[in-house]
N, C-alpha and C positions, 0 to 999 in steps of 0.2 A: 748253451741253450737247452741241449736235451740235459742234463747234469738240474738244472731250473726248474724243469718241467717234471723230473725223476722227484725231486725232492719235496714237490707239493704245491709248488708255485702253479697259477694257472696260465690256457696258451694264451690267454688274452693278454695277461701281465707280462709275460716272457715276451712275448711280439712288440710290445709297447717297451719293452727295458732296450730289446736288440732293432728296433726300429725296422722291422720286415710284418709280415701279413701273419695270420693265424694258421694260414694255410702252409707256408712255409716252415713253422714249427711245426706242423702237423708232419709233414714231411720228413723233416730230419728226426723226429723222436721214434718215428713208423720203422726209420731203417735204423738206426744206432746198435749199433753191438756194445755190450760192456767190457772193457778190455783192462788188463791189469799195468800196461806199459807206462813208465814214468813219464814219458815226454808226452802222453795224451791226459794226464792228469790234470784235472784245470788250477790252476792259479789261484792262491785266497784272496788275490784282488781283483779276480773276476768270479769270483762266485759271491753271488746275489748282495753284489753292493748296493749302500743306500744311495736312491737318487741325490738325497741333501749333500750328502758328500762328494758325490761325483761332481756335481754343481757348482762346489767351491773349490774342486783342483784345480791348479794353473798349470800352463803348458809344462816347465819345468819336471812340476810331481807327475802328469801325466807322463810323458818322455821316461822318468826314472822306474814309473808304477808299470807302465808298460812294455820295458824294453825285451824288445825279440818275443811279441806277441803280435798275435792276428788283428787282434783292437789296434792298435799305432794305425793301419791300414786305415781306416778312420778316420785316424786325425783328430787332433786333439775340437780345432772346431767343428767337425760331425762329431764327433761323442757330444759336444756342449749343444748344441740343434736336437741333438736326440735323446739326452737326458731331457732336455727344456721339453719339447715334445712330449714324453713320456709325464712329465710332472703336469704337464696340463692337462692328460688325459687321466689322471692316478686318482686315488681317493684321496679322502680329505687329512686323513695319517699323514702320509708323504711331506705334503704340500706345509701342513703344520710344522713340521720336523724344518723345513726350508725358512718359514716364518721364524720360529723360535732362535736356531741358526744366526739371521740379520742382525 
């Protein structure tokens, strides 16, 4: 989330990606320390994936994308509630991207 918001993404998009308030990103970006430790490193399949692609994972690639991550915690159907979420609130890129996709 803060790694999202460091990188240019805005808190309205990062709250809508991670399905929490504006205020809660505000929060965690306010206290973040930058730290060099491998194990806080984030993931290339958690940084700023496409919702259209998230969209079309099945539990399976979910399970394998996510294993021994804090996303699983989730669950494959809250990430699909909350990607869908986010695509309804996203601009019309996104949504296009999902369209073309089908």
């Amino acid at each position: 989330m803060v790694l999202a918001v460091h990188s240019g993404q805005s808190l309205r998009t990062t709250a809508r990606h991670f399905g929490v308030s504006v205020s809660t990103v505000q929060f965690w970006v306010r206290r973040a320390t930058a730290t060099d430790e491998p194990a806080f490193q984030p993931r290339l399949a958690t940084t700023r994936p496409k919702l259209a692609e998230l969209l079309q994972m099945t539990e399976e690639d979910f399970r394998e994308k996510f294993k021994k991550s804090p996303v699983k915690g989730a669950k494959w159907r809250g990430l699909m509630r909350n990607v869908a979420a986010a695509l309804s609130s996203s601009d019309d890129l996104d949504r296009a991207e999902v369209s073309e996709s089908e």
